[in-house]
C-alpha positions in Angstrom: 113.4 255.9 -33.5 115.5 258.7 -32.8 117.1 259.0 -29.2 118.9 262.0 -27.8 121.0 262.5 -25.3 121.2 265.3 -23.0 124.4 265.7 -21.0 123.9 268.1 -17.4 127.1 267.2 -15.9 126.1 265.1 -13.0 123.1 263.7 -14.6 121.2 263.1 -17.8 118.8 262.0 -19.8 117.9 260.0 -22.4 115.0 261.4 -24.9 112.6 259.8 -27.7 109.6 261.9 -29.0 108.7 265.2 -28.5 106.1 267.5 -26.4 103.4 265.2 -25.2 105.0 262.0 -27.0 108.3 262.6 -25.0 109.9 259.5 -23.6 112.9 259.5 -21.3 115.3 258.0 -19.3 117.4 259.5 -16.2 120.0 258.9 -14.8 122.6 260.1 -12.3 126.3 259.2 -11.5 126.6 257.2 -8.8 129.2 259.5 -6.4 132.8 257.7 -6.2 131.7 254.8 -8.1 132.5 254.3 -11.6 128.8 254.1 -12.4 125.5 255.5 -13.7 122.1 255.0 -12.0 119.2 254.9 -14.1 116.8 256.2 -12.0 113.7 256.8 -14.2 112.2 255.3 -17.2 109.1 257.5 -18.3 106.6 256.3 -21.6 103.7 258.8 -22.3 100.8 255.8 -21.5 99.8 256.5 -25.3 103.0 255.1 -26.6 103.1 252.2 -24.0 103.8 248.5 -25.4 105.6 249.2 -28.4 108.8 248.3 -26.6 110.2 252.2 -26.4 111.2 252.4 -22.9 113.5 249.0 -23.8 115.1 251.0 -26.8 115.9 253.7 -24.3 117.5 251.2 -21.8 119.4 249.6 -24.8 120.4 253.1 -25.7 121.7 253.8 -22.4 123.6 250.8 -21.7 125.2 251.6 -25.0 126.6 254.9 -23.6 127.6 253.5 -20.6 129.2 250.9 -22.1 131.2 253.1 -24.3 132.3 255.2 -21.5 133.8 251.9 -19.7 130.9 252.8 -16.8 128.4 250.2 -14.6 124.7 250.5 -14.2 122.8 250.6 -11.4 119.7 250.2 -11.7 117.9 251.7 -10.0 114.1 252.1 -11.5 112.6 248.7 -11.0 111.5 248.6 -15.1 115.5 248.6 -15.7 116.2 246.6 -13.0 113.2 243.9 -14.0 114.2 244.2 -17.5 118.2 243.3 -15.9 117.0 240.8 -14.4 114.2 239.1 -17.3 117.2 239.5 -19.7 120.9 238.5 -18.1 122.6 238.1 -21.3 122.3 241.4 -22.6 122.5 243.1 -18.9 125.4 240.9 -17.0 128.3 242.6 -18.1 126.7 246.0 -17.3 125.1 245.9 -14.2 127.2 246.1 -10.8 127.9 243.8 -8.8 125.0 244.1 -5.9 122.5 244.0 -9.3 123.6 241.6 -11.6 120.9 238.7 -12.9 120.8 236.0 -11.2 118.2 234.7 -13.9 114.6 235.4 -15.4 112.2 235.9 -12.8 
C-alpha cells in the first residue's frame, strides 16, 4: 500500500488511495510542545476491515518517530489502538496518553 505524505506547515496528512478510495490521516502540531496530534483517521466504509487505517497510524508514528516528535492522540481510533497495543505505542505517545494496557 502506498502512503503519501502531504506536508502544510502546521498540519498534515497522511494519504492511501485515491478519489473515492482515499484514506487519510491528520494531524496537527501540538503548539509549544514537541508533538503531533493525530486528530483524524478517515477509511472510505468500502475499504473498512482490511486493517488500512492501522497502516496509516503505523506510517505516522514512523514519521514522528523519525523527527524525534510525541503523539497525541487525539482521534479515539489512535488513541484505542495506543492503548489495545502498548508495545508498539509506549514510546510514542506523551505522557498524559501513554497505555496503561489493553482495554
Amino acid at each position: 500500500m502506498d502512503i503519501r505524505h502531504d506536508d502544510r506547515g502546521r498540519d498534515g496528512l497522511f494519504i492511501a488511495g485515491e478519489g473515492e478510495d482515499r484514506a487519510e490521516l491528520t494531524y496537527a502540531h501540538a503548539g509549544i510542545q514537541e508533538a503531533l496530534v493525530f486528530d483524524h483517521t478517515y477509511v472510505p466504509e468500502r475499504l473498512r476491515g482490511q486493517g488500512i487505517a492501522e497502516k496509516l497510524v503505523d506510517h505516522a508514528v514512523a514519521y514522528a518517530r523519525s523527527q524525534n516528535l510525541k503523539v497525541v492522540p487525539a482521534c479515539s481510533y489512535v488513541r484505542t489502538l495506543f492503548r489495545r497495543h502498548p508495545e508498539k505505542y509506549a514510546d510514542i505517545a506523551t505522557e498524559e496518553e501513554k497505555p496503561v494496557g489493553r482495554i
